[in-house]
N, C-alpha and C positions, 0 to 999 in steps of 0.2 A: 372088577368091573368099574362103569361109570356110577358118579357120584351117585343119579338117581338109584337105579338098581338096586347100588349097595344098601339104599333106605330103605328101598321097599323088603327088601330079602330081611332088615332089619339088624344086617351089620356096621359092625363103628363105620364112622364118617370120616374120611381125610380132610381134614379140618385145618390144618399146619403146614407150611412150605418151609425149610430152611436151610436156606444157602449158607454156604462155609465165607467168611466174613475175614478170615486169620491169615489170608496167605497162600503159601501151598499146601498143599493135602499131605494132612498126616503118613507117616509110611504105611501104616496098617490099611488107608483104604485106598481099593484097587477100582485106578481107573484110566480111560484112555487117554484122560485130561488131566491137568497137572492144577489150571484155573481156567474158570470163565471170566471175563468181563465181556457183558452182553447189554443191548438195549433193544433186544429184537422179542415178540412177543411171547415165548419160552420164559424168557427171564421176568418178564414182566405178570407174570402168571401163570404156570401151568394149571391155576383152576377156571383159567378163561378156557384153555382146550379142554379141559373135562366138562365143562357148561356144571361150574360148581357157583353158585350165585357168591355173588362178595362177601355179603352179610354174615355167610358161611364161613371162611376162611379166617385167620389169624397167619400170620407172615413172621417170622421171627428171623433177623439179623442175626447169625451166630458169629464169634469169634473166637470160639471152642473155650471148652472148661476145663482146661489143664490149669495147673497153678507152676505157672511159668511169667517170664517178664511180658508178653502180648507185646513187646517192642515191634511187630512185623502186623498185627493187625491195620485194616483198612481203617481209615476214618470216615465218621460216617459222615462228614458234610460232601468227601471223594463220591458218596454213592448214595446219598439221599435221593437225587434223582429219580434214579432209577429206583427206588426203594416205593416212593410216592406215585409212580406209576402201577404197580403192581394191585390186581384185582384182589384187591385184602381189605374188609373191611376194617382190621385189628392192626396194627403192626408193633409188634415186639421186638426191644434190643434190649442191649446193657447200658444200663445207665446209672448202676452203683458200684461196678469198676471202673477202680481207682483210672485206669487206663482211657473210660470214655465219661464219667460221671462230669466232665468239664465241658459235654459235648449237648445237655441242654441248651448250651447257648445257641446252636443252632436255630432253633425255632423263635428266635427274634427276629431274626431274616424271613424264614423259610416261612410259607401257608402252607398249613396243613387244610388239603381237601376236605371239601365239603363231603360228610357222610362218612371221614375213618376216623377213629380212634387210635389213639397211642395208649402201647402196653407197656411202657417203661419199668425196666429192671430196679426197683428201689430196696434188693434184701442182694447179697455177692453168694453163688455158689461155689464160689471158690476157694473161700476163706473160713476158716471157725469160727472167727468174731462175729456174732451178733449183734448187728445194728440197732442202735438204740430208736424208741421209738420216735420218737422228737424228732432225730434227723431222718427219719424214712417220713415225717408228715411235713417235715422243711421240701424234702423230693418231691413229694408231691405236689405241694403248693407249688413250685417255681413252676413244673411243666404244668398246672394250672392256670395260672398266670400267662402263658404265654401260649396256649392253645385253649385254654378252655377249661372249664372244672366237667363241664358232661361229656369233654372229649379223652380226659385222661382214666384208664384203672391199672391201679397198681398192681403191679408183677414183680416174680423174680428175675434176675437176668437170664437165667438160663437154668435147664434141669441138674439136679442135685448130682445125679452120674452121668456116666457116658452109657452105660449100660446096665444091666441089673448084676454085675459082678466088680465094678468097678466104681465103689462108692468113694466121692470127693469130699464128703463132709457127713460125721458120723449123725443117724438116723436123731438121737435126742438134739441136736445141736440144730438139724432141721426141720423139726418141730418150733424150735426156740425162737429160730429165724421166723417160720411163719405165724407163730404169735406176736413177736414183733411188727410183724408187717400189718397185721388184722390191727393192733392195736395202732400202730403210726397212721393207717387209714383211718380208722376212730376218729382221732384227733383229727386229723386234716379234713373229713369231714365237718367237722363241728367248728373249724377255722372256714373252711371254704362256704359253708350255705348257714353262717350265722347272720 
């Protein structure tokens, strides 16, 4: 049902939109489409046609979590655009793969709208290494710096599998990660509102 409904009935909330970022579509998922590139109000929001309020929503840029070269993903300055158009008060990407982690630069340029926040990827789901805390509070600061410190919280790039049978990083290792990340926000708070 619609967003409301689903509340009142007292079921989870569709909370998350996210579009495939990488290319063409995986062989496994079947569809009449091969890719969208759109700037018509579907893309821009499918929680605008559900009447799901902004504040509601989080938007996550995927570029899929395979551990492969991502040499065919979109960049996001190609689709910011339309990225910042979209009724999300959150918007979440990767921005600790190696692949787009050079693509904070964007927003030296770019204004970020009044009223959203960025969820910037600062831990890789793709990888075993565990990011040290230091440089997940270095991530943070830069996209601070350049949109805001009440406008940034820290995220991972993306979910740890693709499904509950297909784990991309074992269970202790994403633990580790996300004590990493709790502590690299530590720090960066205590650098950011000293």
């Amino acid at each position: 049902g619609d967003f409301h409904s689903r509340e009142e009935a007292g079921q989870p909330l569709v909370n998350s939109l996210w579009p495939w970022g990488q290319g063409a579509l995986p062989e496994n998922v079947r569809s009449d489409l091969n890719a969208i590139w759109s700037d018509d109000p579907a893309h821009r929001g499918l929680a605008a046609l559900a009447g799901i309020p902004a504040e509601k929503v989080r938007y996550h840029v995927c570029w899929g979590s395979w551990n492969g070269p991502h040499t065919s993903d979109v960049p996001l300055p190609a689709i910011l655009d339309l990225i910042l158009k979209v009724k999300a008060q959150a918007l979440s990407f990767e921005a600790a793969n190696p692949r787009h982690a050079h693509e904070v630069r964007v927003w030296e340029d770019a204004k970020l709208p009044d009223g959203k926040i960025l969820l910037p990827g600062m831990i890789s789901h793709s990888t075993n290494v565990v990011e040290h805390p230091e440089l997940i509070s270095m991530r943070i600061c830069a996209f601070a710096k350049l949109v805001g410190r009440e406008n940034v919280i820290a995220s991972s790039d993306c979910g740890f599998s693709q499904n509950w049978n297909h784990i991309r990083v074992h269970p202790q290792i994403q633990w580790a990660k996300l004590k990493a990340l709790v502590d690299g926000a530590r720090h960066a708070t205590q650098v950011l509102w000293q």
